[in-house]
N, CA, C and O atoms as a GROMACS GRO file, in nm:
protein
  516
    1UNK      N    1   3.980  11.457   8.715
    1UNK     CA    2   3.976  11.320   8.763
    1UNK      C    3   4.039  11.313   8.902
    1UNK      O    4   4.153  11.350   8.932
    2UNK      N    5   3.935  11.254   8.995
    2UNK     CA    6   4.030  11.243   9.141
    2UNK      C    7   4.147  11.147   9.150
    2UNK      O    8   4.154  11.071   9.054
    3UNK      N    9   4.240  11.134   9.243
    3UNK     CA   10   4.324  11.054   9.266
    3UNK      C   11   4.291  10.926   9.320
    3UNK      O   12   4.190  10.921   9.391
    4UNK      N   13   4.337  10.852   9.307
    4UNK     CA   14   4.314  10.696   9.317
    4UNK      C   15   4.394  10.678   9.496
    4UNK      O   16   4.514  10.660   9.477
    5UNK      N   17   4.378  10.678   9.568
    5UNK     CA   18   4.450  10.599   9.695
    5UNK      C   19   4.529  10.485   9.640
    5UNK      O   20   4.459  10.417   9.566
    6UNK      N   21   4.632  10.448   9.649
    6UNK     CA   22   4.700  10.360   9.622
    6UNK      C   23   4.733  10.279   9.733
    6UNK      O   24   4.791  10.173   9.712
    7UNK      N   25   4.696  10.327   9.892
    7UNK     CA   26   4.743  10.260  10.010
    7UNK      C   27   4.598  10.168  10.038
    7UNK      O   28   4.604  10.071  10.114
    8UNK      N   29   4.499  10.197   9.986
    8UNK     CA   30   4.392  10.114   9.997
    8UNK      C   31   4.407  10.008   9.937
    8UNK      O   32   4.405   9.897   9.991
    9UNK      N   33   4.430  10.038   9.772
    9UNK     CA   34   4.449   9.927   9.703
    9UNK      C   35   4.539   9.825   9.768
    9UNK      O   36   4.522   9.703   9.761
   10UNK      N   37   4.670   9.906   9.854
   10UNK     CA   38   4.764   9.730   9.856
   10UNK      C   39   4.706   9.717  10.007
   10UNK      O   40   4.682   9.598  10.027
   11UNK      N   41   4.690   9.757  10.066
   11UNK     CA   42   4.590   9.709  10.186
   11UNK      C   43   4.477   9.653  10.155
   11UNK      O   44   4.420   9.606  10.254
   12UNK      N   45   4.428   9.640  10.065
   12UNK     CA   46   4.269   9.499  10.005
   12UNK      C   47   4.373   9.412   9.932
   12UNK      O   48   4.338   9.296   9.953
   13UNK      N   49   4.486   9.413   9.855
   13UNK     CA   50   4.566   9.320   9.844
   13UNK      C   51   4.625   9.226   9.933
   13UNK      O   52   4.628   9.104   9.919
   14UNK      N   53   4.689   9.320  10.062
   14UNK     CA   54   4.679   9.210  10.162
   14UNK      C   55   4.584   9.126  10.225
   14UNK      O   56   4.598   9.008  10.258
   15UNK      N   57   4.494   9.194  10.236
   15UNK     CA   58   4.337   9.151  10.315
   15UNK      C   59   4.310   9.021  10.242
   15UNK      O   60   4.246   8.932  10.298
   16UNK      N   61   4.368   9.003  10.085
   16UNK     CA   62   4.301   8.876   9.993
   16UNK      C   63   4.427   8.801  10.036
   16UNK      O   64   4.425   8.680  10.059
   17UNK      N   65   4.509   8.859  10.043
   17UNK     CA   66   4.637   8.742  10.068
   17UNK      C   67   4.607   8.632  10.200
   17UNK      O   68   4.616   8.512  10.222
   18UNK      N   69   4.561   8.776  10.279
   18UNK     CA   70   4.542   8.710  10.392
   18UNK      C   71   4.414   8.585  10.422
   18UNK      O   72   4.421   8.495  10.505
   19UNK      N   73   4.304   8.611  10.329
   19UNK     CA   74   4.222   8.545  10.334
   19UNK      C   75   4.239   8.389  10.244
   19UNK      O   76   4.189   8.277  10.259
   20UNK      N   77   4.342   8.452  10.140
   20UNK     CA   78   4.370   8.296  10.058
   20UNK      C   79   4.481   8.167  10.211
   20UNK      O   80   4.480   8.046  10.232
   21UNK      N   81   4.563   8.298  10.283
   21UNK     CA   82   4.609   8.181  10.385
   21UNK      C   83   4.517   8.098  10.476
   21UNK      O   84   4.523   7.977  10.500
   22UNK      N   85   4.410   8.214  10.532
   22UNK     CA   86   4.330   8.146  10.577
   22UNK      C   87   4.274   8.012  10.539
   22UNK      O   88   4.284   7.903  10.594
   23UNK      N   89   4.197   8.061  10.400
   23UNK     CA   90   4.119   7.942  10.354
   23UNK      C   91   4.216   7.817  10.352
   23UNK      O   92   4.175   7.710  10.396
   24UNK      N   93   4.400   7.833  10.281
   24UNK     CA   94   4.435   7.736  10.180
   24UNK      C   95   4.496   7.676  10.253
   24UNK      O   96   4.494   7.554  10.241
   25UNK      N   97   4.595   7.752  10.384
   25UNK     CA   98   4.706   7.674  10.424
   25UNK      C   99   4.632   7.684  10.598
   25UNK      O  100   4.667   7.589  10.669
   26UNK      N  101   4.551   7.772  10.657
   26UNK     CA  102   4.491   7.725  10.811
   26UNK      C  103   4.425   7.642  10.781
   26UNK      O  104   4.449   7.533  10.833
   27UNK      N  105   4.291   7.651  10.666
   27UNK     CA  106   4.223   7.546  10.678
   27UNK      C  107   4.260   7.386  10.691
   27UNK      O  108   4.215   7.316  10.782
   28UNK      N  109   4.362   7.329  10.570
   28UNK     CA  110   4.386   7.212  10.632
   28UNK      C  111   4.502   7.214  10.745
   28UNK      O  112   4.541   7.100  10.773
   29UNK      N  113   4.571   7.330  10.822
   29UNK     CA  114   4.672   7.308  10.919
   29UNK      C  115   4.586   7.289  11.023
   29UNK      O  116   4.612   7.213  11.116
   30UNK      N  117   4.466   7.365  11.013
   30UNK     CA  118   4.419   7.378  11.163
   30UNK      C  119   4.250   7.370  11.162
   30UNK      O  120   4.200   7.277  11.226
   31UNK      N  121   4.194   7.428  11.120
   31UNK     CA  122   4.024   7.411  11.102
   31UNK      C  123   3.984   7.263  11.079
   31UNK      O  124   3.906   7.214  11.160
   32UNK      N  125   4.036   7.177  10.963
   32UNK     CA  126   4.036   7.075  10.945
   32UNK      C  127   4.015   6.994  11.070
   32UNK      O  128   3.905   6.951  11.105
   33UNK      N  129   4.148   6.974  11.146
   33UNK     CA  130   4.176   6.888  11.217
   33UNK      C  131   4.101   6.901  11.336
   33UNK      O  132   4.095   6.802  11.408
   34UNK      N  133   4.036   7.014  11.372
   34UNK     CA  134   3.946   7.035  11.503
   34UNK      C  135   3.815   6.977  11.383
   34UNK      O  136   3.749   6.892  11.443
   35UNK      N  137   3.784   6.988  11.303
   35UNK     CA  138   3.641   6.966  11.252
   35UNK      C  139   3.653   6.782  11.251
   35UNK      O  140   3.547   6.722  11.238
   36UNK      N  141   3.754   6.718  11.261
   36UNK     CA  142   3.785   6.554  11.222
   36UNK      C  143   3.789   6.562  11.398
   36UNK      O  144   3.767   6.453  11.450
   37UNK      N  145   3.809   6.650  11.472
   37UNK     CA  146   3.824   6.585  11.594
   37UNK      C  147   3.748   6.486  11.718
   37UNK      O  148   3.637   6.537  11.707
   38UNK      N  149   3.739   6.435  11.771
   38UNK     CA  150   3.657   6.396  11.883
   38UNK      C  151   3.560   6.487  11.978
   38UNK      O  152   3.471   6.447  12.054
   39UNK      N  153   3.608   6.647  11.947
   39UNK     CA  154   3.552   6.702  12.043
   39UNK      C  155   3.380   6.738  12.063
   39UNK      O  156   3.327   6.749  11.952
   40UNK      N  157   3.313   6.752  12.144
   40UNK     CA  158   3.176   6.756  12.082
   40UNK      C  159   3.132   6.854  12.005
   40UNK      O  160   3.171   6.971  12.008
   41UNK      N  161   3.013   6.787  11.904
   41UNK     CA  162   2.991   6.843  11.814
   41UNK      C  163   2.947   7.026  11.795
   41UNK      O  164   2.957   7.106  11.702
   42UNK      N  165   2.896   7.036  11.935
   42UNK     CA  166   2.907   7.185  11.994
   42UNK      C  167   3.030   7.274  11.938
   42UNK      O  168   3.054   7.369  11.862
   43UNK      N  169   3.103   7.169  12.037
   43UNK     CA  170   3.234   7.289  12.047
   43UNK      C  171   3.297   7.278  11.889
   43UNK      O  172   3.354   7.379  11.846
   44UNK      N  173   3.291   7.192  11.826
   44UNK     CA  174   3.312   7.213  11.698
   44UNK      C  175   3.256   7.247  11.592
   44UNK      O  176   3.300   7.244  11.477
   45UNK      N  177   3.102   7.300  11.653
   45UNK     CA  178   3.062   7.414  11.565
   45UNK      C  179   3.090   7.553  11.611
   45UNK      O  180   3.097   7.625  11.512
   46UNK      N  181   3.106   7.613  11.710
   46UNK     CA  182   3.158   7.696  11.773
   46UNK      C  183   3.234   7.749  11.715
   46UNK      O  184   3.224   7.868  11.682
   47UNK      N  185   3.359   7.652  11.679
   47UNK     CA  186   3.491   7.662  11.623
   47UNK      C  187   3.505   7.706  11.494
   47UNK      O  188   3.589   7.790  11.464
   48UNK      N  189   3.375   7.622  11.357
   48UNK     CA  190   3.359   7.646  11.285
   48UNK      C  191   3.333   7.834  11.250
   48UNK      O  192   3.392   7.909  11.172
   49UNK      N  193   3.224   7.859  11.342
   49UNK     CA  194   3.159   7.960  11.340
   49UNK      C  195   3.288   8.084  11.335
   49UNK      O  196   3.300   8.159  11.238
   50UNK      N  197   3.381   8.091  11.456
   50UNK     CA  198   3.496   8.095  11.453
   50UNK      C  199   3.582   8.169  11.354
   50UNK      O  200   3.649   8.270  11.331
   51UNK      N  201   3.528   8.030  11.301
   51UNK     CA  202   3.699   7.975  11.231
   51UNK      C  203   3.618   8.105  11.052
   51UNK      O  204   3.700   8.186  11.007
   52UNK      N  205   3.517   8.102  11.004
   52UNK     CA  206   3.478   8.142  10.918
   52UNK      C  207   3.437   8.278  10.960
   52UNK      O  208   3.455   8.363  10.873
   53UNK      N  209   3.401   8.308  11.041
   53UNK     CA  210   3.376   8.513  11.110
   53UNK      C  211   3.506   8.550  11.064
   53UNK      O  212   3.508   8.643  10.984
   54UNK      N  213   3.641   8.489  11.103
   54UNK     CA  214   3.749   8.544  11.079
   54UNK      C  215   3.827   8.565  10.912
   54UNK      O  216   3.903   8.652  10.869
   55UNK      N  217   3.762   8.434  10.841
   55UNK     CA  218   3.771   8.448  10.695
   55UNK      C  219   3.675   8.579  10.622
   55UNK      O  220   3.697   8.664  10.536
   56UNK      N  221   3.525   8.531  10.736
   56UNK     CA  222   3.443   8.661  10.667
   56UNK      C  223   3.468   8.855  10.676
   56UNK      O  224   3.426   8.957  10.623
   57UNK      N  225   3.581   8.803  10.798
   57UNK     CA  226   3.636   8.965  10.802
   57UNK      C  227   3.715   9.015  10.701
   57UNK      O  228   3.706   9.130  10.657
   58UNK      N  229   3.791   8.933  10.665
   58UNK     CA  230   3.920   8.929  10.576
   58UNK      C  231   3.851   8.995  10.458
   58UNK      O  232   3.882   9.106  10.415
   59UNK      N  233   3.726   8.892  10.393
   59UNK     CA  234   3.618   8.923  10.275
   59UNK      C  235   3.590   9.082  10.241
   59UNK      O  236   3.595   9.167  10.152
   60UNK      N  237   3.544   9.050  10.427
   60UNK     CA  238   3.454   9.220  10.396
   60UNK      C  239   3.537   9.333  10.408
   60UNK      O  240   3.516   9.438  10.347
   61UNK      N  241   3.629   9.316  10.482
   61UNK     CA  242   3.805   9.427  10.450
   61UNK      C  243   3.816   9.439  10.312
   61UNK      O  244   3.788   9.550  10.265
   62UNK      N  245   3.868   9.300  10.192
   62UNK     CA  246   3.903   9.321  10.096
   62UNK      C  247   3.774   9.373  10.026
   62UNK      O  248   3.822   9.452   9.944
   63UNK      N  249   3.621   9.377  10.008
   63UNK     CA  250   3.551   9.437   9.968
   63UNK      C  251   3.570   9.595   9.980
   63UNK      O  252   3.590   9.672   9.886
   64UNK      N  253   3.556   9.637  10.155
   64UNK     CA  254   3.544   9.790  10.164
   64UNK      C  255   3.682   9.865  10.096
   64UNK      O  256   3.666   9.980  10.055
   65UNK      N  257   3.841   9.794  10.081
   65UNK     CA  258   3.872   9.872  10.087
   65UNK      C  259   3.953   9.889   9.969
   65UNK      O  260   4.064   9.941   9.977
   66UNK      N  261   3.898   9.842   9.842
   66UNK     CA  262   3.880   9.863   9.681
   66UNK      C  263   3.798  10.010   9.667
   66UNK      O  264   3.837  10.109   9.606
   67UNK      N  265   3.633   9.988   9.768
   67UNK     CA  266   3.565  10.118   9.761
   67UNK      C  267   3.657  10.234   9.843
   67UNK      O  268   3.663  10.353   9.812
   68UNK      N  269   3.708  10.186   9.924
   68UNK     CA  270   3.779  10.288   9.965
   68UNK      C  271   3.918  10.357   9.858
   68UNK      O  272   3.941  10.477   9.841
   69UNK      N  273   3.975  10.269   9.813
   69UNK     CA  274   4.089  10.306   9.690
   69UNK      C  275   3.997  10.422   9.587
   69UNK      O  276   4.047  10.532   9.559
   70UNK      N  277   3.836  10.375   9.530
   70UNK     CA  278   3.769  10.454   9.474
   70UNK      C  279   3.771  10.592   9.538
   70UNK      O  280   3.846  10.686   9.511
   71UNK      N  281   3.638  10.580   9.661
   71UNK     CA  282   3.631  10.708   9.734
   71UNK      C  283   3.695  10.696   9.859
   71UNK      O  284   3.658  10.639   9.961
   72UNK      N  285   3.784  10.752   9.837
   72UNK     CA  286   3.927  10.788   9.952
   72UNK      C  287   3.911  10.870  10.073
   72UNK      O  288   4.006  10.895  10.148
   73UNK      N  289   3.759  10.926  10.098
   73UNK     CA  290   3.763  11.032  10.207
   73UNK      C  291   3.647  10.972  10.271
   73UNK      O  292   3.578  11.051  10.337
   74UNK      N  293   3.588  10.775  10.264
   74UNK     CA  294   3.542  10.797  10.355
   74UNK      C  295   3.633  10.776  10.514
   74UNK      O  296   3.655  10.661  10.550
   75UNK      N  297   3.667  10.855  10.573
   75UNK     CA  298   3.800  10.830  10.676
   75UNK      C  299   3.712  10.723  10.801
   75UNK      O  300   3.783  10.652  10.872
   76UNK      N  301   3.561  10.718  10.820
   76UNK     CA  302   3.540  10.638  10.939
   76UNK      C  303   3.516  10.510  10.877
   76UNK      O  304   3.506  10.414  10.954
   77UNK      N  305   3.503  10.490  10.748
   77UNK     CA  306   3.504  10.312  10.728
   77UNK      C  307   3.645  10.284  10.736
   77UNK      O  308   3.662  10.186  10.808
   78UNK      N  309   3.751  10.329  10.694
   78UNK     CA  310   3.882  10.338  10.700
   78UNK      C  311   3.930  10.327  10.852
   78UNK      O  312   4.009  10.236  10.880
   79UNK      N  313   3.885  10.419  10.953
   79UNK     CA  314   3.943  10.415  11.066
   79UNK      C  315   3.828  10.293  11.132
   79UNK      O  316   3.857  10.291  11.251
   80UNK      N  317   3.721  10.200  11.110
   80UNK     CA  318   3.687  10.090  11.135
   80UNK      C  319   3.776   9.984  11.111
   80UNK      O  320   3.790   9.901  11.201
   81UNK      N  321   3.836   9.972  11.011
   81UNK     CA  322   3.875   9.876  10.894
   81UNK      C  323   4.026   9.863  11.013
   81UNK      O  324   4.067   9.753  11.051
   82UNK      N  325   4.082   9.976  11.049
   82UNK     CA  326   4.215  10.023  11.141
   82UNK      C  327   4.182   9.945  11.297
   82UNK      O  328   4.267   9.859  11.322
   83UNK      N  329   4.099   9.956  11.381
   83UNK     CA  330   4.022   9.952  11.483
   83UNK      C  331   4.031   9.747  11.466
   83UNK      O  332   4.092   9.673  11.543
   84UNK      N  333   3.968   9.712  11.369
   84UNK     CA  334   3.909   9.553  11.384
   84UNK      C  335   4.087   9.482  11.362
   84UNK      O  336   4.121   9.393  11.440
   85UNK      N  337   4.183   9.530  11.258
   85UNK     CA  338   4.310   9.485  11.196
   85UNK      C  339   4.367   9.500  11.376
   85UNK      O  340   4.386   9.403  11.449
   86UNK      N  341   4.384   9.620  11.412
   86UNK     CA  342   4.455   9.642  11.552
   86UNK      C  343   4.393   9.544  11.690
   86UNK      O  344   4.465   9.507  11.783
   87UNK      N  345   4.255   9.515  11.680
   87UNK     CA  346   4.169   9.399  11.770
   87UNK      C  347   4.237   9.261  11.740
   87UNK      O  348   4.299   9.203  11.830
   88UNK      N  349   4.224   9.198  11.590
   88UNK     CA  350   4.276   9.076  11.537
   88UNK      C  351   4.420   9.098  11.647
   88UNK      O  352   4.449   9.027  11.744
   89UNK      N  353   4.496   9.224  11.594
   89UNK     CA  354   4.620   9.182  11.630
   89UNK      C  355   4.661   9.163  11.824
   89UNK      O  356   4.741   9.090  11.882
   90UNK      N  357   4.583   9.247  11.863
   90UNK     CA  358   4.607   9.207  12.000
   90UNK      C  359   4.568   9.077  12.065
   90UNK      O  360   4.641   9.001  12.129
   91UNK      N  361   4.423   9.062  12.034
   91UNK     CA  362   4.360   8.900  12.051
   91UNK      C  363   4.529   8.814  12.037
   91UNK      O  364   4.598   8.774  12.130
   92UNK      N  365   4.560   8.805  11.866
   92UNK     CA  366   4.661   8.679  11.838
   92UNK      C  367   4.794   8.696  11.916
   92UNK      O  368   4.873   8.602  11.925
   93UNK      N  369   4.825   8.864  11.995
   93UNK     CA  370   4.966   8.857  12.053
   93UNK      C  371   4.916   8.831  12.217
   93UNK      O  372   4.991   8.784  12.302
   94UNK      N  373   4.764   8.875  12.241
   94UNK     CA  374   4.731   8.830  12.359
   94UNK      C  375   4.754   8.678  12.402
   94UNK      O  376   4.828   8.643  12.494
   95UNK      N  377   4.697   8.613  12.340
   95UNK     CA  378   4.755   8.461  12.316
   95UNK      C  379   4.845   8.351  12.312
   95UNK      O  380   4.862   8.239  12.360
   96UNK      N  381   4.910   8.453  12.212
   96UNK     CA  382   5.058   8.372  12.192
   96UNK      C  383   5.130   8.410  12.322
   96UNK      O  384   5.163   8.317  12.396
   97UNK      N  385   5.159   8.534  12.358
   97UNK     CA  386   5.209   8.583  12.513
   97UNK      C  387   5.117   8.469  12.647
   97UNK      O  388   5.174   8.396  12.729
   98UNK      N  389   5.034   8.480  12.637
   98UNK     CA  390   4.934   8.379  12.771
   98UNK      C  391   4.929   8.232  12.747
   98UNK      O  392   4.912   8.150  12.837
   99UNK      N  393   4.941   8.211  12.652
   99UNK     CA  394   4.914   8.040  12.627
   99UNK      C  395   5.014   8.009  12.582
   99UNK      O  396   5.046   7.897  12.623
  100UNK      N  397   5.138   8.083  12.467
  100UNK     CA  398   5.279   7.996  12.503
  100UNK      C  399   5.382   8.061  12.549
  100UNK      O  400   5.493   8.018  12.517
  101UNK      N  401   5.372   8.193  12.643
  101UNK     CA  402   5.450   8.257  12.683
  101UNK      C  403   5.609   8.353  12.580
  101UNK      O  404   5.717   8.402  12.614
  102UNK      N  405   5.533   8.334  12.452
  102UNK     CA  406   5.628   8.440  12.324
  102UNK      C  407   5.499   8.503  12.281
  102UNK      O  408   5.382   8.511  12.318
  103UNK      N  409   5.610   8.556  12.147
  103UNK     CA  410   5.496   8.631  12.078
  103UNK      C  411   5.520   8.593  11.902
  103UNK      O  412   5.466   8.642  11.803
  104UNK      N  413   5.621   8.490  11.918
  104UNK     CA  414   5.608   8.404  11.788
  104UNK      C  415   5.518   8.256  11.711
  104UNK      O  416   5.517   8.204  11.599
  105UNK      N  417   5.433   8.221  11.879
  105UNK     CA  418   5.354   8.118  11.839
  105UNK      C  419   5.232   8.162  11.753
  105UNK      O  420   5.210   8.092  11.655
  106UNK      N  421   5.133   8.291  11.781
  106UNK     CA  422   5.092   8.268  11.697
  106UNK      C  423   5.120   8.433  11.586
  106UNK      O  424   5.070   8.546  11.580
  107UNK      N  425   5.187   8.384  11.541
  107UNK     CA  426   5.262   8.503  11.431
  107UNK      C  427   5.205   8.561  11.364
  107UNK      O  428   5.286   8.639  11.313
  108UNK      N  429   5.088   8.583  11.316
  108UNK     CA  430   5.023   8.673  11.232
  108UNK      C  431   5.009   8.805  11.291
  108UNK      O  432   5.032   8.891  11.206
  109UNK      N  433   4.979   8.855  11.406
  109UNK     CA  434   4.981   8.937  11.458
  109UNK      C  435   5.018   9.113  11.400
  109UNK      O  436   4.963   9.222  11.389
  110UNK      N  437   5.183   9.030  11.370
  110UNK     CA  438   5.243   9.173  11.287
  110UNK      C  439   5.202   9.192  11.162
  110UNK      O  440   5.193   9.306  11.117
  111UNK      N  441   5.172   9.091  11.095
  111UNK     CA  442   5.049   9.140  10.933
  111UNK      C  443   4.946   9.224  10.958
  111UNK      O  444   4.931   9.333  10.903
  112UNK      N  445   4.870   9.172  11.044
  112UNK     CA  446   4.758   9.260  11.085
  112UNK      C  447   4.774   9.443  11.118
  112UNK      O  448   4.705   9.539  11.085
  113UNK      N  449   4.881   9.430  11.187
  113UNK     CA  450   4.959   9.542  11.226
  113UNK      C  451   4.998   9.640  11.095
  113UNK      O  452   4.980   9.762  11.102
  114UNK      N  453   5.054   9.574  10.972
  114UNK     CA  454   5.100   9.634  10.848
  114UNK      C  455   5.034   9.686  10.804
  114UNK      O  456   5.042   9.804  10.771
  115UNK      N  457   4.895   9.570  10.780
  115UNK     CA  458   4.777   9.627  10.688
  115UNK      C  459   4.725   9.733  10.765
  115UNK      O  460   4.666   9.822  10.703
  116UNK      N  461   4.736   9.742  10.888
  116UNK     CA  462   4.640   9.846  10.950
  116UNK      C  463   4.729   9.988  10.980
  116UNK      O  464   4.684  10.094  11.022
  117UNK      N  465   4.855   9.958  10.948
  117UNK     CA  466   4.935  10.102  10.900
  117UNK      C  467   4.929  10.166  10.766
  117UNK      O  468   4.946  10.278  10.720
  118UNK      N  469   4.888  10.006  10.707
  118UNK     CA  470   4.888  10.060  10.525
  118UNK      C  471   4.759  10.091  10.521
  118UNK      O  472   4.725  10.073  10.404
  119UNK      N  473   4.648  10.135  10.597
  119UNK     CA  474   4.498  10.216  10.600
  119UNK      C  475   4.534  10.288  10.642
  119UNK      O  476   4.505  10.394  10.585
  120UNK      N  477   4.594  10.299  10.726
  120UNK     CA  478   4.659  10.427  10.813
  120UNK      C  479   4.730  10.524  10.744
  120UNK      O  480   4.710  10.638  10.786
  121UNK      N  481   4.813  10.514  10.643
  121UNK     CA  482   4.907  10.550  10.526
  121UNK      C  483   4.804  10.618  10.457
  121UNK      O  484   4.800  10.741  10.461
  122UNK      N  485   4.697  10.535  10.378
  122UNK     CA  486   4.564  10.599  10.305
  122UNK      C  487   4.492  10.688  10.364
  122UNK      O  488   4.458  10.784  10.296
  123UNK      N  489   4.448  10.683  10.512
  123UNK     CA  490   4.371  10.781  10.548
  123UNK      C  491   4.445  10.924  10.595
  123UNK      O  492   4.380  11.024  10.624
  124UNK      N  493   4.621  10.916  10.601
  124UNK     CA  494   4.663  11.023  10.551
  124UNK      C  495   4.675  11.077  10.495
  124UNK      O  496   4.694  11.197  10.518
  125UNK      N  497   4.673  10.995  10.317
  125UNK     CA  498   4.681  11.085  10.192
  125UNK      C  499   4.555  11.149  10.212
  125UNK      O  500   4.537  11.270  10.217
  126UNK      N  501   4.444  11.033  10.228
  126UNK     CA  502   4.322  11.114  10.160
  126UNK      C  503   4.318  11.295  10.259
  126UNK      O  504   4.285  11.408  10.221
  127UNK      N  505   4.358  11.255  10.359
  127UNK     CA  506   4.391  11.408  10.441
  127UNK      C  507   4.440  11.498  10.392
  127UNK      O  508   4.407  11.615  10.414
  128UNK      N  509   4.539  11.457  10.306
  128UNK     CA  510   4.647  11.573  10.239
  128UNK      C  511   4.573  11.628  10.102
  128UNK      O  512   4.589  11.729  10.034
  129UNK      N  513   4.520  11.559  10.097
  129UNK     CA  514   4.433  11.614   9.932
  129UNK      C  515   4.288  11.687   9.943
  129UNK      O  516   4.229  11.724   9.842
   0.00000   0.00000   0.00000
């Protein structure tokens, strides 16, 4: 019987965590209130579009990387999965640094960062085995 990755598994654990914040606590902090807004209906589908690519990443992370906990050596969906978590995170510290001059406005940043060490963690075991 092969070994199970265990760094995949809690890395698609976060990926759902992350996607339940999205949906439960951005959606009405922040998606909401641009979708009730005045702005035109453009730019607030835009936003939408947005606002759900970023939930649908979360999705398709926590999908691949259950299969990945299964088969543990595919290392380039893994080092994709590493690549998009490390993009999220620069985009949100790019931001928070340019538009409010820290790197605590928009804080998710370092999650992104975790999960994409905790693939990083997995695609070492699967190396070692």
């Amino acid at each position: 019987m092969k070994e199970l990755n265990r760094w995949y598994l809690s890395a698609a654990l976060l990926c759902v965590f992350m996607m339940g914040m999205q949906i439960f606590v951005g959606g009405p902090q922040l998606h909401a209130p641009i979708q009730r807004s005045e702005l035109p209906a453009g730019i607030r589908a835009i936003a939408e579009v947005a606002w759900h690519s970023v939930t649908t990443a979360y999705g398709l992370m926590a999908v691949a990387l259950p299969y990945l906990f299964m088969n543990p050596n595919n290392g380039t969906l893994a080092k994709y999965i590493i690549a998009q978590l490390v993009a999220l995170s620069m985009l949100f510290l790019t931001f928070s640094i340019t538009r409010f001059g820290n790197v605590t406005s928009m804080y998710l940043w370092p999650l992104f960062l975790v999960i994409a060490a905790t693939v990083g963690m997995g695609v070492r075991k699967a190396r070692s085995h």
